[in-house]
N, CA, C and O atoms as a GROMACS GRO file, in nm:
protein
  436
    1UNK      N    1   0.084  -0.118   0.000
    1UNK     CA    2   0.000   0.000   0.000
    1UNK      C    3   0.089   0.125   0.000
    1UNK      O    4   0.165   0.141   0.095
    2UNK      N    5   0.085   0.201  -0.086
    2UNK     CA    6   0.130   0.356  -0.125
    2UNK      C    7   0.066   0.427   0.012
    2UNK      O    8  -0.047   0.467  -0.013
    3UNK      N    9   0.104   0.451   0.138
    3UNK     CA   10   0.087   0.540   0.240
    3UNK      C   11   0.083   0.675   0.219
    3UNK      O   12   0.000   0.754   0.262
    4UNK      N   13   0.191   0.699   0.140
    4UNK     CA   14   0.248   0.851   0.088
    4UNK      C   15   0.105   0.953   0.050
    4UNK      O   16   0.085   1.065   0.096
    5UNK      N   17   0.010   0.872  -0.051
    5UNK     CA   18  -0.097   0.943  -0.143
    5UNK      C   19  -0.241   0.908  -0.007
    5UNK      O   20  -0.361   0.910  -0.035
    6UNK      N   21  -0.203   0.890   0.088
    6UNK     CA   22  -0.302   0.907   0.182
    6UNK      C   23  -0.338   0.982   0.304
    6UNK      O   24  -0.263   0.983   0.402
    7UNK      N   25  -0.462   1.051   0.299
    7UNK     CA   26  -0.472   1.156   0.373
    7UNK      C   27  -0.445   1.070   0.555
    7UNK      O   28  -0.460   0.951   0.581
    8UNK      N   29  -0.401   1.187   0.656
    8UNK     CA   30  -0.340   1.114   0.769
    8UNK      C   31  -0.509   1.064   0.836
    8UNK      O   32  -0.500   1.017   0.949
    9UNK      N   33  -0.647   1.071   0.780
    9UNK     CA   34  -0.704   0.978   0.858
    9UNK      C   35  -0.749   0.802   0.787
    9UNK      O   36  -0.793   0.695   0.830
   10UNK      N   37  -0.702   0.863   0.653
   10UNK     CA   38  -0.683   0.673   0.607
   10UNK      C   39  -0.578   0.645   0.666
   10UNK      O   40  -0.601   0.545   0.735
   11UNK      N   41  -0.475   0.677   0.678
   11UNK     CA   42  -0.358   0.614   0.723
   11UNK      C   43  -0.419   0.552   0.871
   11UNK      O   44  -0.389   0.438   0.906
   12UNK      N   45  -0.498   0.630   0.945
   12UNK     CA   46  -0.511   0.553   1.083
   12UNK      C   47  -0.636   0.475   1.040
   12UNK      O   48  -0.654   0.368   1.099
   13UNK      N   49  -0.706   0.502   0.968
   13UNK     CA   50  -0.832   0.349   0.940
   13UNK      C   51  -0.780   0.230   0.918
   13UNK      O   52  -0.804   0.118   0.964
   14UNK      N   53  -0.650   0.300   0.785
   14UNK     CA   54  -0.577   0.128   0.747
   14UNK      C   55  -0.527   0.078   0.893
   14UNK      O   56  -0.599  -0.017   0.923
   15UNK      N   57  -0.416   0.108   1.011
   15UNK     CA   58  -0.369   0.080   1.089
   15UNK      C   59  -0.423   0.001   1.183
   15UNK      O   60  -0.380  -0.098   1.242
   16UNK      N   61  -0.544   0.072   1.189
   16UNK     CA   62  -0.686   0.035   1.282
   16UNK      C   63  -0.744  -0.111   1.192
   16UNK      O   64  -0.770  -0.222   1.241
   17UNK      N   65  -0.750  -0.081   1.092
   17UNK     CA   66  -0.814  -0.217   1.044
   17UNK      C   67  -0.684  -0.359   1.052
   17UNK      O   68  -0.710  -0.479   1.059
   18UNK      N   69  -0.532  -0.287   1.048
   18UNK     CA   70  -0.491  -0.382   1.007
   18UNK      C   71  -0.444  -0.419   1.151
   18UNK      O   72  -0.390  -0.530   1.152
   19UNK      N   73  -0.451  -0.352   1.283
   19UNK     CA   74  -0.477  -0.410   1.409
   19UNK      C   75  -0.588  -0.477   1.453
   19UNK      O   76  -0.562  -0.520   1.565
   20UNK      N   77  -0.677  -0.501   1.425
   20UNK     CA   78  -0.813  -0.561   1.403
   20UNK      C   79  -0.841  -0.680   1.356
   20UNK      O   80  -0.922  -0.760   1.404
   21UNK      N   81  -0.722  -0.704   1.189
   21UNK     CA   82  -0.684  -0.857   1.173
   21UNK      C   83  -0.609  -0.905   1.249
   21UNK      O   84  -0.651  -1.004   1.308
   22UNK      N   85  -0.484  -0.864   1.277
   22UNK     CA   86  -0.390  -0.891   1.347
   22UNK      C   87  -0.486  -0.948   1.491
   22UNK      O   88  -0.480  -1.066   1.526
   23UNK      N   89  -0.558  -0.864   1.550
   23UNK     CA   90  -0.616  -0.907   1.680
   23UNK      C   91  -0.688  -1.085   1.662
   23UNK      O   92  -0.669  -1.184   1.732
   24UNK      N   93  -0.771  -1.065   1.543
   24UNK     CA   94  -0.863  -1.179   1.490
   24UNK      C   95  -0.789  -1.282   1.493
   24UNK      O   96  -0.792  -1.379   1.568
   25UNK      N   97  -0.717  -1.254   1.402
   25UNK     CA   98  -0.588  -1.358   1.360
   25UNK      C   99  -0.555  -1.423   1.499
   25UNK      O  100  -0.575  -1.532   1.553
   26UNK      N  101  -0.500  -1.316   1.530
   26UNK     CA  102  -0.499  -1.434   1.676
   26UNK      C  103  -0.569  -1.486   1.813
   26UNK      O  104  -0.542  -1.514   1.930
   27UNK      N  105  -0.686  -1.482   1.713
   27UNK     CA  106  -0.839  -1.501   1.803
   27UNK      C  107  -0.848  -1.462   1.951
   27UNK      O  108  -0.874  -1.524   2.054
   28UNK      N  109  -0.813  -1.310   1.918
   28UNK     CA  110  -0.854  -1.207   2.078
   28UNK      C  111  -0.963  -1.128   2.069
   28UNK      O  112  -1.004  -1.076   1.965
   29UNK      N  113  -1.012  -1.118   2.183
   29UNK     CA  114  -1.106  -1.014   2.141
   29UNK      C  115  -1.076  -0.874   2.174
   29UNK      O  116  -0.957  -0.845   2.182
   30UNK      N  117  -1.145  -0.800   2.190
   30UNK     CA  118  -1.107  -0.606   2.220
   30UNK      C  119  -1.077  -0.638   2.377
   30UNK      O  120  -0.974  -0.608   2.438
   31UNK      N  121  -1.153  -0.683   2.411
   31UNK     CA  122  -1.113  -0.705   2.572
   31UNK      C  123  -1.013  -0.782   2.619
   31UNK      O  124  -0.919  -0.737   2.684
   32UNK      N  125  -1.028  -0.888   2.590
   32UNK     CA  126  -0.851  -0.956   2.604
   32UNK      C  127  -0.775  -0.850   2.564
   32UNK      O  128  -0.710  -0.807   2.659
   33UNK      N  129  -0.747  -0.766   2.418
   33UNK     CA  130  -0.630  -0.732   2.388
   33UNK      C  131  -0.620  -0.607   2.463
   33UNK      O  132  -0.506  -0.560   2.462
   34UNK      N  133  -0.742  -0.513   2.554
   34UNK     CA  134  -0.717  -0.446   2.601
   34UNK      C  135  -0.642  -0.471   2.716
   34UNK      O  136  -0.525  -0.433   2.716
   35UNK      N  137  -0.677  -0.516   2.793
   35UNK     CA  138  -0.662  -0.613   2.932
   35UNK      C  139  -0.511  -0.603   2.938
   35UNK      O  140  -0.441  -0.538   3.016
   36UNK      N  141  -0.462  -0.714   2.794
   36UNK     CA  142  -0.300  -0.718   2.786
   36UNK      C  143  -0.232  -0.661   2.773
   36UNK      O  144  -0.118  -0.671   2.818
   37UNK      N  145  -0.305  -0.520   2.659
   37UNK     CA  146  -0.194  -0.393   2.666
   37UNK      C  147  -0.201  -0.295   2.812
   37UNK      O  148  -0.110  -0.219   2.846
   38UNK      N  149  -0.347  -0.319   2.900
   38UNK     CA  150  -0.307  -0.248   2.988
   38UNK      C  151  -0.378  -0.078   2.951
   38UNK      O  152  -0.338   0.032   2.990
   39UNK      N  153  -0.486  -0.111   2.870
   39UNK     CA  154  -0.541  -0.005   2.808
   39UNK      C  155  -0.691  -0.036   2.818
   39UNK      O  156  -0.733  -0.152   2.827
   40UNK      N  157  -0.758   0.055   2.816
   40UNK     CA  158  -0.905   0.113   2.794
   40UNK      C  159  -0.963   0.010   2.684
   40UNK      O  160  -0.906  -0.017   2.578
   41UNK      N  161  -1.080  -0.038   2.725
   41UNK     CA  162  -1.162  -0.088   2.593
   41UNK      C  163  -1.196  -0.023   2.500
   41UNK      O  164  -1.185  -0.074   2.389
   42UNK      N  165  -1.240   0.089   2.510
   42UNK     CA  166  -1.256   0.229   2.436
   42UNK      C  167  -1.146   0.260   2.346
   42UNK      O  168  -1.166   0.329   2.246
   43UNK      N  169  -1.004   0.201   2.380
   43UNK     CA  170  -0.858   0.315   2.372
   43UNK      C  171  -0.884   0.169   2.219
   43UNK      O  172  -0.845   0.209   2.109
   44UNK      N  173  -0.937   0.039   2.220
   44UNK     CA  174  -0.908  -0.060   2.107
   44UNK      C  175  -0.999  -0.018   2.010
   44UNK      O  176  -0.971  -0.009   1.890
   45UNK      N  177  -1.158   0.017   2.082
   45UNK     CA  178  -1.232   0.031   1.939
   45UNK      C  179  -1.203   0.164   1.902
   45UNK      O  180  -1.210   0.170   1.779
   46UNK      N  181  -1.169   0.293   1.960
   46UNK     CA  182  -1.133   0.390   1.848
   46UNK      C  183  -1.032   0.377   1.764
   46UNK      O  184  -1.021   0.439   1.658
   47UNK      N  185  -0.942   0.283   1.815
   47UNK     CA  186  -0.827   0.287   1.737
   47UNK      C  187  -0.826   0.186   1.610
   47UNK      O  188  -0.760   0.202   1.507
   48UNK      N  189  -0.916   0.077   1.642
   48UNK     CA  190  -0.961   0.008   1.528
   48UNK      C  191  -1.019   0.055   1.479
   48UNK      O  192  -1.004   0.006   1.367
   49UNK      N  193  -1.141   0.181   1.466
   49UNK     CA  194  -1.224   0.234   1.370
   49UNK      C  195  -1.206   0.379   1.336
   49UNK      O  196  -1.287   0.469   1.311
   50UNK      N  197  -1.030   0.370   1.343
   50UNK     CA  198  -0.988   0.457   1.255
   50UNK      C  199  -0.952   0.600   1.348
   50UNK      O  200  -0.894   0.694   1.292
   51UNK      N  201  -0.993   0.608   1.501
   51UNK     CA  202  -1.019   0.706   1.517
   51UNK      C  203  -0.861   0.760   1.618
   51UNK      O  204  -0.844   0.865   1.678
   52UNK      N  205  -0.765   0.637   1.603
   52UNK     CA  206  -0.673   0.689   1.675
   52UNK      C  207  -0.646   0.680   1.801
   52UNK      O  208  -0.746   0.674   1.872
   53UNK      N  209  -0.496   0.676   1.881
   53UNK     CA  210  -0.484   0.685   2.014
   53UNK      C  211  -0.345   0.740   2.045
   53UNK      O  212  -0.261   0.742   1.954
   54UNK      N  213  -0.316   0.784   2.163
   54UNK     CA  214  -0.204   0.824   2.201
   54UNK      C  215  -0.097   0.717   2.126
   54UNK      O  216  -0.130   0.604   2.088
   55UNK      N  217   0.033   0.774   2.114
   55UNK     CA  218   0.159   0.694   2.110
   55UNK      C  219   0.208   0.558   2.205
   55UNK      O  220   0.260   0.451   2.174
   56UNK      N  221   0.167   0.610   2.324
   56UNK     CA  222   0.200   0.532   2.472
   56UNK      C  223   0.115   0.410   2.398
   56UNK      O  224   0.166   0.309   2.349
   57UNK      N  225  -0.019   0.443   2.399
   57UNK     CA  226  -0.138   0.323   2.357
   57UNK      C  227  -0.071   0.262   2.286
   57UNK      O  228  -0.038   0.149   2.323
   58UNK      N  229  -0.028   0.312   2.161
   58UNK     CA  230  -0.033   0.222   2.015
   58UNK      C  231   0.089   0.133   2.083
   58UNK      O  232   0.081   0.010   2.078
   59UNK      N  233   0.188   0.189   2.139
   59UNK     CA  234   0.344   0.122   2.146
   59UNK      C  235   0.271  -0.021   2.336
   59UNK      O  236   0.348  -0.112   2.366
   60UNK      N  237   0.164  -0.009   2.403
   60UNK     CA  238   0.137  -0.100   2.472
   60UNK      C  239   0.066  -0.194   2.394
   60UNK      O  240   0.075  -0.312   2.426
   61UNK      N  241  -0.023  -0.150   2.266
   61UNK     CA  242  -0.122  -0.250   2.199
   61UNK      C  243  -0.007  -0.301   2.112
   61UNK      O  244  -0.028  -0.420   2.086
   62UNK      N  245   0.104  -0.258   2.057
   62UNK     CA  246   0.160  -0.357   2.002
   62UNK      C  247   0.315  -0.459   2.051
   62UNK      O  248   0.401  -0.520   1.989
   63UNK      N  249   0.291  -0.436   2.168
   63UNK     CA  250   0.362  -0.503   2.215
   63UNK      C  251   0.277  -0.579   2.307
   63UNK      O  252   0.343  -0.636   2.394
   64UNK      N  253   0.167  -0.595   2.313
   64UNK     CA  254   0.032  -0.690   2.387
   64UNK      C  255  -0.007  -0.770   2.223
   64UNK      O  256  -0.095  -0.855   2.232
   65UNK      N  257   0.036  -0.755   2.120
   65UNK     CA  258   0.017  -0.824   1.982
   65UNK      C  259   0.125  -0.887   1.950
   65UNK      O  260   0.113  -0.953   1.846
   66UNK      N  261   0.268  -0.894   2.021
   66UNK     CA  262   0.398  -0.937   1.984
   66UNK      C  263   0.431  -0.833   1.872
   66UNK      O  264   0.518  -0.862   1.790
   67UNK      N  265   0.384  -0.750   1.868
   67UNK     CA  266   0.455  -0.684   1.738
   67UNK      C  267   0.560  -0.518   1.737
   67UNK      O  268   0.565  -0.427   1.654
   68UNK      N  269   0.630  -0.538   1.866
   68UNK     CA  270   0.683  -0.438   1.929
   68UNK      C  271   0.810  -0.421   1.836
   68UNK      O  272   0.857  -0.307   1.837
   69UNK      N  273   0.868  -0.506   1.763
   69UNK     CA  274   0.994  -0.536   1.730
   69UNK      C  275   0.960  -0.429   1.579
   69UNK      O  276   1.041  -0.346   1.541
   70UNK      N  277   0.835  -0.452   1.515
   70UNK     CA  278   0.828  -0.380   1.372
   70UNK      C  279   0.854  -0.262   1.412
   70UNK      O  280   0.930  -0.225   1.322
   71UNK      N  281   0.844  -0.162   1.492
   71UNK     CA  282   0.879  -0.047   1.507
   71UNK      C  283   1.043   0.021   1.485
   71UNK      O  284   1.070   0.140   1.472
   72UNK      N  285   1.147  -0.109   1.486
   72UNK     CA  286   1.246  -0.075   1.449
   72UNK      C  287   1.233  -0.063   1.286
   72UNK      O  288   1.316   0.009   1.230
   73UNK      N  289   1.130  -0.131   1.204
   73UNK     CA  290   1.121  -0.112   1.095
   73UNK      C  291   1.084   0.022   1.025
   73UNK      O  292   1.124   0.074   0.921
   74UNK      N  293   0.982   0.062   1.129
   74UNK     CA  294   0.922   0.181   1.082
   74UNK      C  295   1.028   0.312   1.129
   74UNK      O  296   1.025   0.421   1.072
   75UNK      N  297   1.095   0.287   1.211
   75UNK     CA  298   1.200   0.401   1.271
   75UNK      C  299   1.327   0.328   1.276
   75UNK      O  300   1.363   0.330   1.394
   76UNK      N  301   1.423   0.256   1.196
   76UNK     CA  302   1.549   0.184   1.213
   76UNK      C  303   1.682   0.315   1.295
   76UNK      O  304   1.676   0.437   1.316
   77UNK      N  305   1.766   0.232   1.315
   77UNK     CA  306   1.862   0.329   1.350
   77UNK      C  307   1.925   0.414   1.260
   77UNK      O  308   1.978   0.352   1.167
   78UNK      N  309   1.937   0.520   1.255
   78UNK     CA  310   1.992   0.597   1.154
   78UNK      C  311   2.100   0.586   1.113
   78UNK      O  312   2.125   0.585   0.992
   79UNK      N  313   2.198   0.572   1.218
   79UNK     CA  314   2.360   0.590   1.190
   79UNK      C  315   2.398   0.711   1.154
   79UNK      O  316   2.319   0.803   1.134
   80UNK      N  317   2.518   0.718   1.144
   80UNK     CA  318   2.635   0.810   1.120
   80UNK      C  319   2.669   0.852   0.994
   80UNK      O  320   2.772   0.786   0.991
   81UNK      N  321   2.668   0.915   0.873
   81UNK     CA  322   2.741   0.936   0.798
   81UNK      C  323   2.875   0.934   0.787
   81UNK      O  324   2.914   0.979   0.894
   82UNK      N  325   2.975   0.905   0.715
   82UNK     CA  326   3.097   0.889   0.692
   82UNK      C  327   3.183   1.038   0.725
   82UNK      O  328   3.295   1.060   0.771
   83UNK      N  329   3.083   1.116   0.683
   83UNK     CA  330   3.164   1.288   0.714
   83UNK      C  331   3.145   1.314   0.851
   83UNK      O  332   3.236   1.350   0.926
   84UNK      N  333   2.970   1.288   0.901
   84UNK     CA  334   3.001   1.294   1.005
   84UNK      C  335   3.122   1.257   1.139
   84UNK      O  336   3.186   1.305   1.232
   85UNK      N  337   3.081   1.098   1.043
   85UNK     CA  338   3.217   0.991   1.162
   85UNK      C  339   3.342   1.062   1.164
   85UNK      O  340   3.408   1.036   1.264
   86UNK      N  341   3.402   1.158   1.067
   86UNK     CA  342   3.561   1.222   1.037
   86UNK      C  343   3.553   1.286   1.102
   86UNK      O  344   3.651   1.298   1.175
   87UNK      N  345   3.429   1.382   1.131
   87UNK     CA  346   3.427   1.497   1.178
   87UNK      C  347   3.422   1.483   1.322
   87UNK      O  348   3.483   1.558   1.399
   88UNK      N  349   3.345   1.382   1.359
   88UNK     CA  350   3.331   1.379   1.512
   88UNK      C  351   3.452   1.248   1.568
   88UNK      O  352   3.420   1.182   1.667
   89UNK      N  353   3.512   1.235   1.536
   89UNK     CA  354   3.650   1.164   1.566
   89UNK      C  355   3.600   1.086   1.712
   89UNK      O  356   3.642   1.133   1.818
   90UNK      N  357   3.510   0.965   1.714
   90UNK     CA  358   3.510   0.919   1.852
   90UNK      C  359   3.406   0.969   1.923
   90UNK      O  360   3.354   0.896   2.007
   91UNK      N  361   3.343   1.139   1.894
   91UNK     CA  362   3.255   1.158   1.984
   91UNK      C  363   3.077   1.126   1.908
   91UNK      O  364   3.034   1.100   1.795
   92UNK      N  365   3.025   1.143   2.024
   92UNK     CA  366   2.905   1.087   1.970
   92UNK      C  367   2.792   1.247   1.948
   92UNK      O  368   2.779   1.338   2.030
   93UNK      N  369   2.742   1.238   1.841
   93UNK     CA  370   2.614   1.401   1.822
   93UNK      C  371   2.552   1.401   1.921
   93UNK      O  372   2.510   1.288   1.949
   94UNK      N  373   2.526   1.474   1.987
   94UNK     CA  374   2.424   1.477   2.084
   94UNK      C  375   2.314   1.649   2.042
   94UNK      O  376   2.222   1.692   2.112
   95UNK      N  377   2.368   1.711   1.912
   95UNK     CA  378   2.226   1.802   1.859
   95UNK      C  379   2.260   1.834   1.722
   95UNK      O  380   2.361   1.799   1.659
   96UNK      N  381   2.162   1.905   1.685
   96UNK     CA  382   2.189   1.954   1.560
   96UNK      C  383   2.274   2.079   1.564
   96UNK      O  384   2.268   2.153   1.663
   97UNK      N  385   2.372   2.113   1.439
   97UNK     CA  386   2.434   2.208   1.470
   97UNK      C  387   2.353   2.318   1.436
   97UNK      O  388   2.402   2.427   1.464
   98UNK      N  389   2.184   2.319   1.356
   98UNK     CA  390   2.090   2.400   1.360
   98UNK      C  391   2.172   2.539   1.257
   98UNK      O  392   2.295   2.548   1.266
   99UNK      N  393   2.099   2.633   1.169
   99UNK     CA  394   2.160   2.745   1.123
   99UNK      C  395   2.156   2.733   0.928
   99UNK      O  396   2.162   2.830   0.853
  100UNK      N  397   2.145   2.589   0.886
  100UNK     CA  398   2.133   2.617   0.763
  100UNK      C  399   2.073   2.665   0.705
  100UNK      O  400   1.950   2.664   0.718
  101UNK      N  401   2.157   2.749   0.587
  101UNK     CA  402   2.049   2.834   0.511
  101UNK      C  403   2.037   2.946   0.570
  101UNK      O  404   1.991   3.030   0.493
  102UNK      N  405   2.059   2.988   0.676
  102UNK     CA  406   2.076   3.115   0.744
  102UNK      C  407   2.172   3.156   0.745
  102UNK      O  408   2.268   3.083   0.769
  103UNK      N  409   2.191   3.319   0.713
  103UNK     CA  410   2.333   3.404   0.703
  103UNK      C  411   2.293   3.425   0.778
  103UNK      O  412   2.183   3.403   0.828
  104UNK      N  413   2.425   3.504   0.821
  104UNK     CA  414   2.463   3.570   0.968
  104UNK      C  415   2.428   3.700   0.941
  104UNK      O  416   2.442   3.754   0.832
  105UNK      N  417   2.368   3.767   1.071
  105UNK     CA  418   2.331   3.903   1.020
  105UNK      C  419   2.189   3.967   0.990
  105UNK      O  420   2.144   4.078   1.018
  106UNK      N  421   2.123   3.832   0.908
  106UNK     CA  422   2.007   3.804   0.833
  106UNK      C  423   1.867   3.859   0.923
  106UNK      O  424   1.765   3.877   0.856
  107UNK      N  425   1.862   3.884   1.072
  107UNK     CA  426   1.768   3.932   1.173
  107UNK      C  427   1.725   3.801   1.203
  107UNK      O  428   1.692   3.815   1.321
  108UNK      N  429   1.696   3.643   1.166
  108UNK     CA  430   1.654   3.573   1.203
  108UNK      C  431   1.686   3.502   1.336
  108UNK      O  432   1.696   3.380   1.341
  109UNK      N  433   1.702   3.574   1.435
  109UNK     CA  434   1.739   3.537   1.546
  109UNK      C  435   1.746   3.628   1.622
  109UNK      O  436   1.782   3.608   1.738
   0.00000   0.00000   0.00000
């Protein structure tokens, strides 16, 4: 499925529906799977019918589905660039150096 060409409340219907098989599939119901994530009965059917839930929710309902691990899929580790790695000799980024595209001088700040 092309995600990209979809407005952000299909994106949570598909999610919702495709937590919904996922639940079936493994013959739970809203209440069991609430129970296991530790969430609201309410917090399963809005989120199965598209309507969404906190972050906290989604990341307890899918790790109450075994499916905690795909999230490295959807967010993998980034890593380092090669210029970066030269540049930071050993140390590790801890921000952005923030400013591109901005001259100095410019009032933006």
């Amino acid at each position: 499925m092309e995600f990209s060409s979809l407005s952000d409340s299909a994106v949570l219907a598909e999610l919702g529906e495709r937590i919904r098989r996922e639940r079936l599939n493994q013959n739970r119901t809203q209440a069991e799977l609430a129970a296991d994530a530790r969430v609201g009965l309410n917090v399963i059917k809005r989120l199965e019918t598209g309507d969404g839930c906190t972050v906290s929710s989604l990341i307890r309902i899918a790790r109450a589905l075994g499916k905690i691990d795909a999230l490295d899929t959807l967010f993998p580790e980034p890593g380092v660039s090669p210029l970066q790695l030269a540049r930071l000799a050993g140390r590790r980024r801890k921000q952005a150096s923030g400013g591109r595209g901005r001259r100095k001088g410019s009032g933006n700040g």
